[in-house]
C-alpha positions in Angstrom: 138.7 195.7 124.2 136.8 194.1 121.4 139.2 191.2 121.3 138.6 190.6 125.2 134.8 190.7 125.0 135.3 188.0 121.7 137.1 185.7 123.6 134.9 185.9 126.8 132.0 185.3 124.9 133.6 182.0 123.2 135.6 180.7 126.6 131.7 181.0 127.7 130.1 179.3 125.4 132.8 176.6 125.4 132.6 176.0 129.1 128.5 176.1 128.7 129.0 172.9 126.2 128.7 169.4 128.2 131.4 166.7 128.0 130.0 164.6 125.5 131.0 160.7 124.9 133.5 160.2 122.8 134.1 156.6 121.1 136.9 155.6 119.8 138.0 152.8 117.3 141.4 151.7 115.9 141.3 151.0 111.8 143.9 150.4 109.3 144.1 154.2 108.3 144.4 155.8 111.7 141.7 156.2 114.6 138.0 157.2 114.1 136.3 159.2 117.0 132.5 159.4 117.3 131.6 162.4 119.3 127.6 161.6 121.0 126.0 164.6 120.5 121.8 164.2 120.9 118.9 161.9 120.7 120.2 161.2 116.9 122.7 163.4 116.5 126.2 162.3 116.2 129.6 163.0 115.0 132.3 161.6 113.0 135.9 162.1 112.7 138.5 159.9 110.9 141.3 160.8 108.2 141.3 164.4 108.9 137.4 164.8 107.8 134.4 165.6 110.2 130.9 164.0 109.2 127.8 165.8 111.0 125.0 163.5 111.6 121.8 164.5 111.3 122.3 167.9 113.1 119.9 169.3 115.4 120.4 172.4 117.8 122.2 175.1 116.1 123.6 175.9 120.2 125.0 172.8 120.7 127.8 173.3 117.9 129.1 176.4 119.1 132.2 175.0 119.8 132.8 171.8 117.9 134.7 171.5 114.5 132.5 172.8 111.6 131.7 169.9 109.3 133.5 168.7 106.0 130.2 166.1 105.3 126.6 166.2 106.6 124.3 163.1 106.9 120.4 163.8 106.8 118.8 160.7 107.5 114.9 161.9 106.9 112.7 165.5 107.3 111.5 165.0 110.8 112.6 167.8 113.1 114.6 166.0 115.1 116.9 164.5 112.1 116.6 167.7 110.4 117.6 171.4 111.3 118.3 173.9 108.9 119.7 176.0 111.8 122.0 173.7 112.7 123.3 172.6 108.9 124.0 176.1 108.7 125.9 176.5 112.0 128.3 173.3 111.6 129.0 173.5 107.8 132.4 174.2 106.7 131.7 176.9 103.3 131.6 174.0 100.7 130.5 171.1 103.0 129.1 167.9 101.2 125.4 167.6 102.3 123.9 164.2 101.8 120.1 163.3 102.0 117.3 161.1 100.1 115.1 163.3 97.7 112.9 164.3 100.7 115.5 166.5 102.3 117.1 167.2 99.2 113.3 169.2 98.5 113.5 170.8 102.3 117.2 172.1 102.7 118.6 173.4 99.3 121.9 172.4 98.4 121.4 168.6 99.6 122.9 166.2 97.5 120.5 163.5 96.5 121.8 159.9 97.8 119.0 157.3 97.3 118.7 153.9 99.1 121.2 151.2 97.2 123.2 154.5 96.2 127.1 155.2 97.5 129.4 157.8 97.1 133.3 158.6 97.8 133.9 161.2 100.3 137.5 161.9 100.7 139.0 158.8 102.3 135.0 157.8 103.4 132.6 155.4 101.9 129.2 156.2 101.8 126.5 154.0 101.1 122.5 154.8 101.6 120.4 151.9 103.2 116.9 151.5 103.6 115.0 153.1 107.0 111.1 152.6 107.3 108.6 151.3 108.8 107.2 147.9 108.4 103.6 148.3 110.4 103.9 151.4 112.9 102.0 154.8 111.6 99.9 157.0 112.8 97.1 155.6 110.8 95.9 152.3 109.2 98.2 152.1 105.6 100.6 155.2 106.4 103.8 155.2 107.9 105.8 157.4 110.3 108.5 156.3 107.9 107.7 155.6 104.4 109.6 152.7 102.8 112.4 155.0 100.3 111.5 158.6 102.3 114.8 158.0 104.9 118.3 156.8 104.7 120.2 154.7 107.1 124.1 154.9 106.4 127.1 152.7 106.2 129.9 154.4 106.4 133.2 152.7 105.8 137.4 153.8 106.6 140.0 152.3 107.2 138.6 148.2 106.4 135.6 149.3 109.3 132.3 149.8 108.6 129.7 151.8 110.8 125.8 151.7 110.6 123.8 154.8 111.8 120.0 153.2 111.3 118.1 156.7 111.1 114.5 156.0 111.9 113.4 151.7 111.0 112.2 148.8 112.4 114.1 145.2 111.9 113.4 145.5 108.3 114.7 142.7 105.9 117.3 144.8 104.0 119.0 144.8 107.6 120.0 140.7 106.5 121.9 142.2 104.0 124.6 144.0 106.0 127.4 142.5 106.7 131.0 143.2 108.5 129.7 145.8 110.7 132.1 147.1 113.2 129.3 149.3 115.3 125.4 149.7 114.7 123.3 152.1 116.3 120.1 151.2 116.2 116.8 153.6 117.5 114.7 152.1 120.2 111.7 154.4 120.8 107.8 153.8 120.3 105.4 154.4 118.4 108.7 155.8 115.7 110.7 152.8 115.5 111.7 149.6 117.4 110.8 148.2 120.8 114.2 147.4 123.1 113.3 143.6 121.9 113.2 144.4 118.1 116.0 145.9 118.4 118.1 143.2 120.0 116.5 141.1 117.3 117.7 143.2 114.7 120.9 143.4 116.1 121.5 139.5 115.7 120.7 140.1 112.2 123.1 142.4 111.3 125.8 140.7 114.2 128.0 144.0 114.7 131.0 143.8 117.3 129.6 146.7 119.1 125.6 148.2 119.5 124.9 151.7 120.5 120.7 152.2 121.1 119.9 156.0 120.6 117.0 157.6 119.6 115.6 156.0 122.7 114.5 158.9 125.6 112.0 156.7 127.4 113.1 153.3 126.4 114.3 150.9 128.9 117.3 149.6 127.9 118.1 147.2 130.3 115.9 144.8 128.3 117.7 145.2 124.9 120.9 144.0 127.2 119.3 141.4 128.2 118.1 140.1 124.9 121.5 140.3 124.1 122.8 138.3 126.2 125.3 135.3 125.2 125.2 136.9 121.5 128.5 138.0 121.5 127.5 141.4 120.7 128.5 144.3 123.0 125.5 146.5 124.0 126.9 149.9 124.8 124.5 152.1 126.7 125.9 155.9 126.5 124.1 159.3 127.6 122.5 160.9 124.6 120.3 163.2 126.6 123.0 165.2 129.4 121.4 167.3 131.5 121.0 171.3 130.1 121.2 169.8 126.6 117.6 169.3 125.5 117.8 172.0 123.2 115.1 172.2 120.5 115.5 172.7 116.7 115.0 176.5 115.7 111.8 177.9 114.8 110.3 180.8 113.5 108.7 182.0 116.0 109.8 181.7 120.0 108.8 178.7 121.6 106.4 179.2 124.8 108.4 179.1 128.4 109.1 175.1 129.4 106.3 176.2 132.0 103.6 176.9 130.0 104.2 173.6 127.6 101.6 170.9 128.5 103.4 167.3 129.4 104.0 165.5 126.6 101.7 161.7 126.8 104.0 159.1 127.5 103.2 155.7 125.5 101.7 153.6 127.5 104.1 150.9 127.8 103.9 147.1 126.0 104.9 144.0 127.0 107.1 142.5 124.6 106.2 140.4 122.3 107.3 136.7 122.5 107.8 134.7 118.9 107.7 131.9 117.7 107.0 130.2 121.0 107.6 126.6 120.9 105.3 124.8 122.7 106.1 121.6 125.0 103.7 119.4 122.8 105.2 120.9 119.8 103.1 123.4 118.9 104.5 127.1 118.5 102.7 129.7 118.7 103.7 133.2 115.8 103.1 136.5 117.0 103.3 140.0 115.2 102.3 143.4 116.6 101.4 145.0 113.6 98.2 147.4 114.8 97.7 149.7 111.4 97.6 145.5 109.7 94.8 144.7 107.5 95.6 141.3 107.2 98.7 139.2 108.5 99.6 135.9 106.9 102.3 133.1 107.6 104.3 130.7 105.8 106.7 128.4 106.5 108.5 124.9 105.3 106.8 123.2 107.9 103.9 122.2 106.3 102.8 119.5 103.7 101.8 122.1 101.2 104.3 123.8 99.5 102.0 127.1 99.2 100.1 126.8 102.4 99.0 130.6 104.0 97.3 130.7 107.6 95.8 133.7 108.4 96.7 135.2 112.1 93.9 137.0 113.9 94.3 140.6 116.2 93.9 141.2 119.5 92.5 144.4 121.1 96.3 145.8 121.1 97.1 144.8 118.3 99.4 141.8 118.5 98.1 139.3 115.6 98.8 135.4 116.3 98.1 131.8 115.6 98.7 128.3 117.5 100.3 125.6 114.3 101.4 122.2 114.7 102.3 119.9 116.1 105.7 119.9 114.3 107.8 116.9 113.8 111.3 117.6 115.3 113.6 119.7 113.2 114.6 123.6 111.9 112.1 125.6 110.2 111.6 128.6 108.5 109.0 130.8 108.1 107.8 134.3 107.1 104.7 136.8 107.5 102.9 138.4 104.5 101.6 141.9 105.9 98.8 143.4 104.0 100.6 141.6 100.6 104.3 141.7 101.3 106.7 139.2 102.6 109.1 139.9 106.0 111.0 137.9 108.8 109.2 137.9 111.9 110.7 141.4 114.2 111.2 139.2 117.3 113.2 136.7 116.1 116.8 137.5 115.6 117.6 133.9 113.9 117.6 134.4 110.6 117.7 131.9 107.5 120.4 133.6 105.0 120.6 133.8 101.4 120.3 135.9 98.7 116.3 136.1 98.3 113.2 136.0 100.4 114.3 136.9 104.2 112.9 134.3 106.7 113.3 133.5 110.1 114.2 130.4 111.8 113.0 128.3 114.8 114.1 124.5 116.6 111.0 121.9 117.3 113.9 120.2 119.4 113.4 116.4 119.9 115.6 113.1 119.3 114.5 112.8 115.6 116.7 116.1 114.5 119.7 114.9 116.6 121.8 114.3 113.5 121.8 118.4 113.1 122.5 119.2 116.3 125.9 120.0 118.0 127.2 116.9 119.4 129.8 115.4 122.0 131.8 114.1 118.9 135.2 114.6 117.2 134.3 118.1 114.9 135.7 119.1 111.5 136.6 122.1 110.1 134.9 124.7 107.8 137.0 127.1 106.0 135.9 130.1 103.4 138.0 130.1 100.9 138.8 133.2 98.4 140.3 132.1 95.3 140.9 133.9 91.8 138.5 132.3 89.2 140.6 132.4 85.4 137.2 131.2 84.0 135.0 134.1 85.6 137.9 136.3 85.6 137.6 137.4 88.7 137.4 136.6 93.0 135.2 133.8 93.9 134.3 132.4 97.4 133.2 128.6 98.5 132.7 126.7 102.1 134.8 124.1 102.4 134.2 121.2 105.2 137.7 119.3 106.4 136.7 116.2 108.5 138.1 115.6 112.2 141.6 114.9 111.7 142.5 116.8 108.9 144.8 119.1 110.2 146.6 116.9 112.5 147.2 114.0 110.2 148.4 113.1 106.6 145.9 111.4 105.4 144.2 112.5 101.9 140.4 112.4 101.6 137.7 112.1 98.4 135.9 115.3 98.0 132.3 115.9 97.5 131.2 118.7 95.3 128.1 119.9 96.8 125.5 122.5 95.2 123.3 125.1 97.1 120.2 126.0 95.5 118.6 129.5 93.5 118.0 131.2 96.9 120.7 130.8 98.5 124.8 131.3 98.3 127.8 129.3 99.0 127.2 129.4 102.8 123.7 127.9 102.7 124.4 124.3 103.3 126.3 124.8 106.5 124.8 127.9 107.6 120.8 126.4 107.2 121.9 122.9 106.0 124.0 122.3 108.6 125.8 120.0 106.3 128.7 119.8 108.9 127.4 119.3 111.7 125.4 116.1 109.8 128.9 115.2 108.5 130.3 115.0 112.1 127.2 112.9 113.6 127.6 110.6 110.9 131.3 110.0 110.6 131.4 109.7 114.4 128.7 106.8 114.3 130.6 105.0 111.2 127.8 106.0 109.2 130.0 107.7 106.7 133.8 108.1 105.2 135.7 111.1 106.1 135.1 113.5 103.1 136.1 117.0 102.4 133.0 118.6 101.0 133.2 121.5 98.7 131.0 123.8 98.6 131.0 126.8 96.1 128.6 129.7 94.9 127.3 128.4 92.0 126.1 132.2 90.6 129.0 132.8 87.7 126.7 135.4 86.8 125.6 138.2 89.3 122.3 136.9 91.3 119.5 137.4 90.9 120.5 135.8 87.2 117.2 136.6 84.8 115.6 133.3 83.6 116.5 134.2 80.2 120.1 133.8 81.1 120.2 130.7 83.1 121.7 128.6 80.3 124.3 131.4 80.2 125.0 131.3 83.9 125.0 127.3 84.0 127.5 126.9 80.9 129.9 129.8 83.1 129.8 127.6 86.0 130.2 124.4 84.6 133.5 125.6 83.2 134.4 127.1 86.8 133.9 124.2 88.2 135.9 121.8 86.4 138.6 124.7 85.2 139.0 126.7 88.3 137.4 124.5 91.7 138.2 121.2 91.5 141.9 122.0 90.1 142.2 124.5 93.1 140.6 121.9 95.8 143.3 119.3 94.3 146.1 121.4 94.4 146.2 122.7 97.7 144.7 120.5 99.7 145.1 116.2 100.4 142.5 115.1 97.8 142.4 111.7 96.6 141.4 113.2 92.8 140.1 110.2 91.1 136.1 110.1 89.9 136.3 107.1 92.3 136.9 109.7 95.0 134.7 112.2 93.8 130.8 113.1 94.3 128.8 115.1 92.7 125.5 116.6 94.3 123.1 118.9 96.1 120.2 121.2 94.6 119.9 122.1 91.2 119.0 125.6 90.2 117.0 125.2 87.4 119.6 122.3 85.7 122.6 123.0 86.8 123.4 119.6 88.1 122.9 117.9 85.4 124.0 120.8 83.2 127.6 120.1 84.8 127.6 116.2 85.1 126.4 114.7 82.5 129.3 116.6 79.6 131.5 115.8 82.8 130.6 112.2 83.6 134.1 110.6 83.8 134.8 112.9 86.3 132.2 111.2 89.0 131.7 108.2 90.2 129.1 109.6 92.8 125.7 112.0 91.7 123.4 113.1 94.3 120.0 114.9 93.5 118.2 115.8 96.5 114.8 117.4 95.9 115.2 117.8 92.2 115.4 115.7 88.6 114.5 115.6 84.6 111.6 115.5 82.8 111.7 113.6 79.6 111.9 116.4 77.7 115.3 117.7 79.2 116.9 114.0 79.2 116.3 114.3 75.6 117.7 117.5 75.1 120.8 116.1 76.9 121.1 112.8 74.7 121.0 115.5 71.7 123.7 117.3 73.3 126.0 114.2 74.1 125.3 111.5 71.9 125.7 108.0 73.9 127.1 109.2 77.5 124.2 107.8 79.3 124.4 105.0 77.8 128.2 104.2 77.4 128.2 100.7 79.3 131.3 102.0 81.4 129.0 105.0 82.6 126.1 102.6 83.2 128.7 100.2 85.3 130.4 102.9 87.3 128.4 105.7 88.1 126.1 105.2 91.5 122.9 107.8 91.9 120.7 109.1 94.8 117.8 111.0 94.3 116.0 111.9 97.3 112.6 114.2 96.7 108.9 114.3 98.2 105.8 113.7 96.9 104.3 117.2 98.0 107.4 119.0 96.2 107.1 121.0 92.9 110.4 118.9 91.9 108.8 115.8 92.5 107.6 114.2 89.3 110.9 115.6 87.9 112.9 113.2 90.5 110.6 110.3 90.0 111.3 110.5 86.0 114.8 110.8 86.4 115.2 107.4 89.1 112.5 105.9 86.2 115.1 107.0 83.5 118.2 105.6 84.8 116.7 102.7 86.7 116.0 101.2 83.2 119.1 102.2 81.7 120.9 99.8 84.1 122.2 102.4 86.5 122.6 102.0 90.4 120.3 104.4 91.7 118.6 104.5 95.2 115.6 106.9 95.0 114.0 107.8 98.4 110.2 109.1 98.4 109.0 110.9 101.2 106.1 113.3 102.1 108.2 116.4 102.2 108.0 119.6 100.3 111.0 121.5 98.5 112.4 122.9 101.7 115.6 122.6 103.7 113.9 120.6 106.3 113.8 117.6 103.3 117.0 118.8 101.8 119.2 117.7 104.9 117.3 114.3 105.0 118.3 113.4 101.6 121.8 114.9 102.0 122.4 112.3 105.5 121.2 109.6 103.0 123.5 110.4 99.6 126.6 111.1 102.3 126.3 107.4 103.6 126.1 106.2 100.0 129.1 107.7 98.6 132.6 106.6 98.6 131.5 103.2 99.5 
């Protein structure tokens, strides 16, 4: 009789449970299942483990699988239910949380953002999850930068992000390969449906789930989303019977009794940069609990320019710049003392430092950069196995229009990014292709192949102590493990008559590498960047006679491209000076530009049409 009451009460409770969504996606080591549970609550099943996501609602777990790992993103009651850990934990269940939880539920495991783990066949790795300028007060936070975890979990060759409770912070820049986000959309906690769209062409995941968003209107998120080539997948995380509350001590009053909760008034979304039709644009930020907002950008003449932006009465702070002269641009806001990407913009220039965002002053004087109705080339990312750093390296390489289909072998350029970026920086913001196939379409320049590799030998960001250290290490890569690898598997014409040399020069890395290699080039192209005196010297000490040798003098031909307003500039001018008198063939271009990728491109269009000539 016992047995037959047991099993009513459990055939009860089961049928009392909704049918919740289930998605499903294929990976190398079988099938992982996400079960939508709640407003954030979530779970995971793959390789024969169950992961709990922030559980909440001991009554909803009644009848699903007890958990092998639990993810606590943060303390707020809806992330965090002691209730419900209990209920869904298996008896020796892996409990993962930052040092907040870790101090509310004993027994937590203490993952900190940066931090990863090994879970069975999972990967586990804690993210960042704050808030950049929403909190209840002016200087606090609903989510203090280091007090929540976002997760990226990886099986199988896919990797899933659960955001916990953030705005489009810049740490988001730094994920990568993401098969599925989800992202919370939900004022005043987190993102509006327009940051979050944003943030989603950040971190470009195949598929987006918003949760944590009773209230929100998604339909604008989809919108935003449009043409991204992301799928937006809208899913029920609140079923009807299910709005079950974490437990308490004491009884909660009847849902009668309960005054309404305030909805947030709702705010129109906030449009930035807005480019202007007399080339102005117009930066806005809705940052309320803001002291003091601040931009910066490359656009300027003044390589340490700040505005200030000024607040409206709700809270949206913005300025009117310009006009601009046609062309990309980057720029970032300084909140209350610290650097981020504009929220509203999703285009984002990449690298390995500062996060900034990007904008187009469109116009016929950027054409050269733009997509064009011309015969395109090729750009490959190439994974090779470095002897010299002893281990797998990655470069960008640019094939012109025709290589695949012909026979023909090419001369290469070996082109350098710069100390804040990575070997995709000069096609991804210096568009370096796309210059290529304007100018080998208008005669301008040869075909080339362009090679384009990281230059960090050591792990950026490399301490300025150990510069020297990571410039001798690449030097050696280049000439021991690149150009050998460029030459052997691909039609190179590998003579220093068909080779260039160029790009920007973290702090001497250029000349670091040409001058002990000078036979090998025939080509060397500094844009935005030279020698003092002081380092020419220390390079005649090191190599007796090179820059001199007659044959040197007669053969090698030199660019240097650089504006006055730059820090590099009096650098470059010394350098053109320098080799001008020692009989070399150098071109030196002097603009009004600053250090920035707007000048960078410019002087890379001028050295490409110089070379191989």
């Amino acid at each position: 009789m016992k047995n037959t009451i047991l099993l009513a009460v459990l055939a009860a409770v089961t049928l009392a449970q909704p049918k919740r969504p289930v998605e499903e996606f294929a990976t190398s080591a079988g099938p992982v299942r996400i079960t939508i549970i709640n407003h954030a609550s979530m779970m995971i099943e793959g390789g024969g483990q169950v992961i709990q996501v922030d559980p909440v609602g001991a009554q909803r777990y009644a009848a699903l699988p007890q958990a092998d790992i639990i993810l606590i993103t943060h303390t707020h009651p809806d992330h965090l239910d002691a209730a419900a850990v209990e209920k869904t934990s298996k008896p020796k269940a892996l409990i993962l949380g930052p040092e907040s939880v870790a101090k509310a539920l004993p027994g937590t495991t203490i993952l900190r953002n940066g931090e990863s783990r090994q879970a069975g066949r999972w990967r586990i790795e804690a993210v960042p999850a704050y808030n950049l300028v929403r909190g209840p007060a002016p200087g606090a936070f609903y989510h203090p930068k280091g007090d929540g975890n976002g997760y990226v979990l990886t099986f199988g060759g896919k990797r899933f992000y659960i955001a916990g409770d953030t705005e489009n912070i810049p740490e988001l820049a730094a994920l990568k390969d993401i098969e599925a986000a989800f992202l919370p959309v939900n004022l005043p906690f987190t993102m509006t449906p327009e940051e979050a769209a944003a943030a989603a062409r950040i971190i470009k995941p195949r598929f987006v789930y918003p949760y944590h968003s009773r209230g929100s209107d998604l339909s604008v998120m989809v919108k935003a989303l449009e043409g991204s080539g992301i799928e937006v997948r809208l899913r029920d995380w609140y079923q009807p019977g299910d709005d079950v509350a974490p437990a308490k001590p004491a009884p909660a009053p009847p849902e009668a009794a309960k005054p309404a909760a305030a909805k947030p008034a709702a705010q129109p979304p906030v449009i930035s940069p807005e480019v202007l039709a007399d080339q102005r644009v117009t930066f806005r930020l809705r940052a309320p609990n803001a002291a003091e907002v601040l931009i910066a950008g490359d656009f300027w003449l003044d390589q340490n320019r700040r505005e200030k932006l000024v607040k409206d009465a709700q809270g949206v702070w913005s300025i009117t710049l310009g006009p601009f002269f046609p062309d990309i641009y980057s720029y970032y806001f300084i909140i209350d003392g610290t650097a981020f990407p504009d929220p509203s913009n999703g285009a984002i220039k990449p690298g390995i430092s500062t996060t900034q965002s990007v904008f187009t002053v469109p116009g016929e004087q950027m054409s050269f950069l733009e997509v064009a109705n011309v015969p395109h080339g090729e750009v490959r990312i190439v994974h090779f196995h470095s002897a010299v750093v002893g281990a797998v390296r990655r470069m960008h390489i640019y094939f012109p229009p025709g290589y695949e289909a012909g026979q023909a072998r090419y001369p290469a350029m070996y082109l350098l990014h710069g100390g804040g970026d990575d070997d995709a920086g000069w096609t991804a913001i210096g568009r370096a292709h796309l210059i290529l196939d304007n100018l080998i379409a208008a005669g301008k320049a040869k075909p080339m192949i362009v090679v384009m590799p990281a230059i960090w030998a050591l792990a950026p960001p490399v301490p300025a102590d150990q510069r020297e250290a990571n410039n001798a290490l690449f030097c050696r890569f280049l000439v021991q493990d690149v150009i050998p690898f460029v030459e052997k598997n691909y039609r190179v014409l590998g003579t220093p008559e068909n080779r260039a040399f160029g790009g920007l020069s973290y702090p001497n890395i250029l000349p670091d590498c040409w001058i002990p290699n000078i036979e090998k080039f025939n080509y060397i192209g500094f844009t935005s960047n030279g020698l003092n005196a002081e380092r020419i010297a220390h390079y005649e000490r090191l190599y007796p006679g090179v820059l001199d040798n007659p044959a040197n003098v007669k053969r090698v031909k030199v660019y240097i491209g650089d504006g006055v307003n730059a820090m590099t500039f009096a650098a470059a001018k010394n350098l053109a000076e320098d080799l001008k008198r020692r009989g070399y063939d150098t071109v030196f271009t002097m603009t009004q530009g600053i250090h920035g990728w707007p000048w960078f491109r410019r002087y890379f269009a001028e050295f490409a049409q110089l070379v191989f000539k």
